[in-house]
C-alpha positions, -999 to +999 in steps of 0.1 A: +279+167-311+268+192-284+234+195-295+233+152-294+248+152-259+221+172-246+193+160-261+203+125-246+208+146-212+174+154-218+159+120-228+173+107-200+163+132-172+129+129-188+133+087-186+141+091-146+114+119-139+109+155-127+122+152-092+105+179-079+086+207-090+047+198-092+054+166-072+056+183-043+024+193-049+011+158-051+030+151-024+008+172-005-024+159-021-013+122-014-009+139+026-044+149+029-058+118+009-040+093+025-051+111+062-085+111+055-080+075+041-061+051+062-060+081+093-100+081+093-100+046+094-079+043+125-101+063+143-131+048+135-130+029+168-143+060+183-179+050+171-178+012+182-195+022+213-217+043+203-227+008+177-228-010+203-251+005+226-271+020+193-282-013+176-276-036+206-251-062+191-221-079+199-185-066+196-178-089+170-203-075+149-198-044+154-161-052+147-166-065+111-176-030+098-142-016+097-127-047+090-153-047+059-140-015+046-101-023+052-105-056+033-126-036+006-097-010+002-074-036-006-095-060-025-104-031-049-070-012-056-068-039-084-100-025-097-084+012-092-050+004-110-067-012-142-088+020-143-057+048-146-044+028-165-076+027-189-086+061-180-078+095-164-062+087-131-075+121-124-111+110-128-107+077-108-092+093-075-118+122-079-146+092-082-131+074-051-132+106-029-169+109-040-176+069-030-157+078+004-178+107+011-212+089+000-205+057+016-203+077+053-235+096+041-255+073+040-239+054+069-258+081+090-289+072+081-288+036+087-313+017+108-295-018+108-258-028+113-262-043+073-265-011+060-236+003+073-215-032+063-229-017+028-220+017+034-192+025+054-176-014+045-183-021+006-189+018-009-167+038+012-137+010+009-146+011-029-139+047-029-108+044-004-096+015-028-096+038-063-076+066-041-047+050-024-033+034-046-031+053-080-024+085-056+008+064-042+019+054-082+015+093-092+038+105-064+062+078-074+065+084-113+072+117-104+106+111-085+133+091-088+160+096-062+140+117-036+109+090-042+113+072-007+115+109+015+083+121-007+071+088+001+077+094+037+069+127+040+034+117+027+025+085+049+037+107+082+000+119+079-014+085+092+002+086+120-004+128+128-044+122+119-053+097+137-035+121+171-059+147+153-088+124+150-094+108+178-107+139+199-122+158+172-141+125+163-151+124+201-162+158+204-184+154+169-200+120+186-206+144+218-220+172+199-241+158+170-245+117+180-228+093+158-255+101+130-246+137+129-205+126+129-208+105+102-223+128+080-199+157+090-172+128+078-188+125+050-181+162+041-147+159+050-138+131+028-147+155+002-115+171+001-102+144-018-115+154-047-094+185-049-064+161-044-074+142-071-078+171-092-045+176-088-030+151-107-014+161-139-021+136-169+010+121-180+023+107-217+030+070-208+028+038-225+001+023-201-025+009-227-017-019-247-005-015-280-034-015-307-040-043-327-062-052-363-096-040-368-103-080-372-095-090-338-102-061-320-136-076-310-121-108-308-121-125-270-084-131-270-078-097-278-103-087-249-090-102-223-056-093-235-066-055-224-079-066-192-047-086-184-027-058-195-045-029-181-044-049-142-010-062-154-018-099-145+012-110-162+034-097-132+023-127-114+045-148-139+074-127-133+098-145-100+111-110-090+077-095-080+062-130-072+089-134-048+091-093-036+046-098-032+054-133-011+082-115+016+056-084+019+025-107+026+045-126+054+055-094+071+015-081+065+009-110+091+033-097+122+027-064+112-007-049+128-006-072+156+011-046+181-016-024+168-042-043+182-028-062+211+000-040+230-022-018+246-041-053+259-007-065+268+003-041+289-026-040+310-025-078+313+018-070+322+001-050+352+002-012+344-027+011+339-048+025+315-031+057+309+002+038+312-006+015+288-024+043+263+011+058+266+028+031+253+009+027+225+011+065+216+047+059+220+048+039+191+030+061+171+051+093+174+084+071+167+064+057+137+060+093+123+099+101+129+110+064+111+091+071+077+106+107+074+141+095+085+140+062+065+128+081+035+160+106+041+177+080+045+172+055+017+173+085-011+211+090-002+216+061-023+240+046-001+225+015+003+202-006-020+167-001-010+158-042-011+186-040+017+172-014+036+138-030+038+154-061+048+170-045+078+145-025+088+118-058+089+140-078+108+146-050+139+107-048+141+102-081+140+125-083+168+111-059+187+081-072+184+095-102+204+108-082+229+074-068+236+066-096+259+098-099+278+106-063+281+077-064+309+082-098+323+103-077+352+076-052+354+098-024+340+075+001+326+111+018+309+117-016+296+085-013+280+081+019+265+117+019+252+111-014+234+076+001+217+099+033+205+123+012+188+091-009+174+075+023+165+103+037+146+114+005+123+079-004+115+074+033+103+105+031+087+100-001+063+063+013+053+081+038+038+108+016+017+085-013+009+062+007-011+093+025-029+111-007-036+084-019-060+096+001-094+129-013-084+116-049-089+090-040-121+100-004-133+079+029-129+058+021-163+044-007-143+043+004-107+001+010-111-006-026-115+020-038-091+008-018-062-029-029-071-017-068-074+002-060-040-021-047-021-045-069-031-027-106-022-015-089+012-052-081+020-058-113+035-025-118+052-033-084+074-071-102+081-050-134+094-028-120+114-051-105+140-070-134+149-041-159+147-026-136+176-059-137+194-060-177+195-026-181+204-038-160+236-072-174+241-049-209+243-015-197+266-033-172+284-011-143+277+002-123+247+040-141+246+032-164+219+011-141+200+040-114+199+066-141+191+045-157+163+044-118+150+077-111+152+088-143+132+066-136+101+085-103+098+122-123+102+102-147+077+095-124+052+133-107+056+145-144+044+120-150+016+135-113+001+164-127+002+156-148-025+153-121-047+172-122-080+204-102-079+198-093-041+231-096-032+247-075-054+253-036-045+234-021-076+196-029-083+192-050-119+176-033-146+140-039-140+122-064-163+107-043-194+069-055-205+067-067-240+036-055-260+018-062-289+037-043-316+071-057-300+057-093-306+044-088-338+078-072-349+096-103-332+067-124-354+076-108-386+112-104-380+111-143-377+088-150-407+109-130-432+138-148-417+121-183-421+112-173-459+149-162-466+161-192-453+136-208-478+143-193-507+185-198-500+175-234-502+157-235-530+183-216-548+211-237-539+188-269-548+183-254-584+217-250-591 
């Protein structure tokens, strides 16, 4: 009895994960990577300039590079999820650190703003795209009731690069001209590769189950792998249709302060520093929330679908209170409205990324971050403009922010939709059926059908 009672100890500490140990480790590889991902990206700005005055074109063009690689991040951590789960996820993140690095290569070598939409937009958001997401699933299947803090812990590195960027990006553009940056960049996305290298492989039922040597060249069976290895049929499932639907309305509001507070605040009359310190503000509170929220949620006091709800609906708040915080012209106003906007929307990136094994179990997490990120993609493009035309018509930035803030409240109410959502304890997460399972269901149901048979005919006989 001893030896049974341990063994299922065992089985089941190995069912919820290590907890620890070497996932610290990737926690510290998903630091750098996700910094020289998403942190590079923010400071990207830095060379808009230098673009401008370099090939002689308007802002807008010049703007559609970075917005070229952000979309291409997203649109492409599909592509990255369906390869771990074919392949090595070691080999896929080691191949997106070498896209990063090429793509800002040969960005400083281009003579026309086309090659760097095809450089620094579609090969260097490729790469980024195979990184993030597969580095984020890693980190989660290897904790289960620290996952948010490592989670946490991890994404504070957005916020502390792109402080660490911005002036060493600067002083490269000083030194060497944007030509010579980039290519210095390029070198430094490199390091991703020892992240990926990092990465343990890990015994899981990712691939779908094997099937007869008559259909395995079959079409049906063909796209069976492809739907299984991107895990298309989550978009049947209501839980994460519902969970992907409240995340994409809160992707609207939620890069509009990003964009638009430091405008704001010069428009609400105070000065460039002023209004730079605003926004920095935000940023160091955003660093504090994702530790904190991560410390937090893994207490296990609340359920995490709650905590994300909360958290969404005080920054989209505060996002309304932007505006009217410096109708009075209080600069206090102001900047203690943009800490308690920095803080909560550091604090749900944290959470909204851990809830999704809650909602489709770890086995599946992959595809579901991929599919996520993916849908949300063109939310995050939509908001930024809308906000823009809603001040191109009022003339100021109150509609814009207010509009912002209510996608967030929005997306609070469509989570509320969720299955279960009131209830204390999380459901057991829906488990995916394979091949073997529904051929066992098929012949389970066939030998029953024959039985059934054969009792009939026996009884007619006699």
């Amino acid at each position: 009895m001893t030896d049974l009672k341990r063994e299922a100890e065992s089985r089941s500490d190995e069912d919820e994960g290590p907890d620890g140990g070497w996932g610290w480790v990737l926690v510290g590889a998903l630091f750098v990577s996700t910094s020289l991902v998403f942190g590079l990206m923010r400071s990207l700005g830095i060379f808009f300039v230098e673009f401008v005055q370099y090939f002689e074109e308007s802002a807008q063009a010049i703007s559609w590079i970075s917005s070229t690689g952000l979309a291409a991040q997203q649109f492409f951590s599909p592509l990255g999820a369906a390869l771990c789960n074919a392949y090595d996820t070691r080999v896929v993140v080691m191949t997106g650190g070498c896209l990063a690095g090429l793509g800002l290569v040969l960005a400083s070598q281009a003579t026309c703003l086309v090659h760097l939409y095809l450089t620094m937009g579609v090969i260097s958001g490729l790469g980024w795209g195979l990184v993030f997401t597969p580095m984020v699933a890693t980190v989660m299947a290897n904790f289960t009731r620290r996952r948010t803090l490592a989670l946490g812990l991890a994404f504070s590195s957005i916020g502390l690069s792109s402080f660490a960027f911005n002036p060493l990006f600067q002083l490269l553009v000083e030194m060497y001209a944007w030509r010579g940056a980039l290519l210095i960049l390029g070198g430094l996305s490199l390091n991703i590769l020892p992240c990926g290298a990092l990465i343990r492989p890990r015994r899981c039922s990712k691939a779908p189950a094997k099937v007869d040597a008559e259909s395995r060249s079959s079409c049906a069976t063909a796209l069976h792998r492809i739907s299984s290895y991107l895990e298309l049929s989550l978009l049947c499932e209501r839980p994460y249709v519902t969970y992907t639907m409240a995340v994409t309305l809160l992707n609207v509001g939620y890069f509009v302060p990003y964009f638009h507070l430091v405008a704001h605040s010069r428009q609400a009359g105070f000065s460039e520093y002023q209004a730079a310190f605003v926004m920095s503000a935000a940023g160091a509170t955003d660093i504090f929330g994702r530790v904190v929220s991560g410390w937090f949620s893994d207490l296990g006091h609340f359920r995490l679908i709650h905590l994300l709800s909360l958290w969404t609906t005080l920054a989209g708040v505060f996002i309304m209170l932007l505006p009217v915080s410096s109708m009075s012209g209080s600069y206090s106003a102001m900047v203690t409205i943009s800490l308690l906007y920095g803080f909560c929307s550091g604090a749900l990136t944290s959470v909204v990324f851990a809830g999704v094994p809650t909602v489709v179990g770890v086995e599946r997490t992959m595809g579901a971050l991929g599919l996520l990120q993916l849908i949300e993609s063109g939310a995050g493009l939509l908001g930024t403009p809308l906000s823009g035309f809603l001040k191109d018509i009022t003339g100021n930035y109150v509609a814009s922010f207010a509009v912002a803030g209510s996608f967030l409240i929005l997306g609070t109410l469509t989570m509320s939709t969720l299955p279960h959502y009131f209830s204390c304890t999380d459901p057991p997460p829906p488990q995916r059926r394979s091949l073997d399972d529904k051929a066992i269901d098929g012949r389970s149901e066939t030998e029953r059908m024959n039985s059934l048979s054969s009792d009939l005919n026996h009884k007619g006989a006699e």
